[in-house]
C-alpha positions as CSV (number, residue, x, y, z in Angstrom):
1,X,-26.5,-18.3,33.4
2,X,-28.9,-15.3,33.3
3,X,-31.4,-14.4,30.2
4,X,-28.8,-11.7,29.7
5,X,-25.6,-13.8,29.8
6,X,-27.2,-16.4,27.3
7,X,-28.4,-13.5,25.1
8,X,-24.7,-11.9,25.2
9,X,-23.1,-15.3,24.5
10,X,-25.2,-16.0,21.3
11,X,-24.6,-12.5,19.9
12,X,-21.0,-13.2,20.7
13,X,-21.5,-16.6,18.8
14,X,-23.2,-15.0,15.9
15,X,-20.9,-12.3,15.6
16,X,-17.8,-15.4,15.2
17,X,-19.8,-17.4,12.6
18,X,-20.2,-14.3,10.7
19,X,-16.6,-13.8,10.3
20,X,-16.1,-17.4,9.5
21,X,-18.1,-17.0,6.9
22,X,-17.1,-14.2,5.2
23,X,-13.1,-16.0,5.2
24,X,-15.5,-19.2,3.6
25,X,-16.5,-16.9,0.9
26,X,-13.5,-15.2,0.2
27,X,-11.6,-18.8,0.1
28,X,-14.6,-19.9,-1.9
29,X,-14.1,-17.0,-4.4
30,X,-10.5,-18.1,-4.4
31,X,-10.8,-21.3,-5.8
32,X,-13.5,-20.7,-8.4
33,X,-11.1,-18.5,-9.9
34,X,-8.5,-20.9,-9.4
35,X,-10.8,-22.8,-12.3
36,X,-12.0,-19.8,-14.4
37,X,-9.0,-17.5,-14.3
38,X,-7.5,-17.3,-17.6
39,X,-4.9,-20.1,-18.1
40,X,-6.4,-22.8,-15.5
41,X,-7.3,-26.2,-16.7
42,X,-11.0,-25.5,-16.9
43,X,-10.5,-22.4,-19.4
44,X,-7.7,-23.2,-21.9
45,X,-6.2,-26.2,-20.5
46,X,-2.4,-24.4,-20.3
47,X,-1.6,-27.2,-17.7
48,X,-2.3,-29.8,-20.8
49,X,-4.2,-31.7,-18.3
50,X,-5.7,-35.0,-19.5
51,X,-9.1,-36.6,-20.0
52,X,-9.5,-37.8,-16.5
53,X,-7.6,-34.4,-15.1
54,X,-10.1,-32.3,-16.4
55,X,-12.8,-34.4,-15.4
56,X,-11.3,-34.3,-12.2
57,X,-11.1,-30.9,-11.9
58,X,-15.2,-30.5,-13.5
59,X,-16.4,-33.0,-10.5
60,X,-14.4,-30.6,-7.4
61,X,-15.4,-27.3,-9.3
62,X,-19.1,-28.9,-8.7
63,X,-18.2,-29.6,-5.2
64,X,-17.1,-26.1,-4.3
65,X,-20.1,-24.8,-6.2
66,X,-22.4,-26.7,-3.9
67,X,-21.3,-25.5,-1.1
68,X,-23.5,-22.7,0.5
69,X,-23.3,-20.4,3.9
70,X,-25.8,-18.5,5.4
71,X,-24.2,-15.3,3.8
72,X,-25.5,-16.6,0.5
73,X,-28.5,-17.4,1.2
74,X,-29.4,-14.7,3.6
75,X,-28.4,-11.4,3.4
76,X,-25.7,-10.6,6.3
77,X,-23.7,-7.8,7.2
């Protein structure tokens, strides 16, 4: 493989794993609202979730909020 070919076939790469990313974050955006939209179990507790529910619920919200891509922490197109 040339220097060329290699170069072409990383921007190629780069390109994909930008896309990917941007679906992350929009599924990402997704599901915090999923917890913070009015009327989910984190807000008003509609769902009359219980104790351990809720705490459930706390403990994946934390989960999603950990997760970072390279669009948040660098500034892609």
């Amino acid at each position: 493989m040339t220097k060329e070919e290699l170069i072409v076939k990383q921007q190629l790469e780069i390109e994909n794993y930008k896309e990917i990313f941007k679906s992350n974050k929009e599924i990402i955006d997704s599901l915090y609202m999923d917890f913070y939209a009015i009327g989910r179990p984190l807000n008003d507790n509609i769902l009359n979730f219980n104790r351990e529910q809720l705490i459930w619920c706390w403990n994946v919200d934390k989960k999603i909020e950990a997760i970072t891509t390279i669009e948040d922490s660098e500034n892609f197109d």
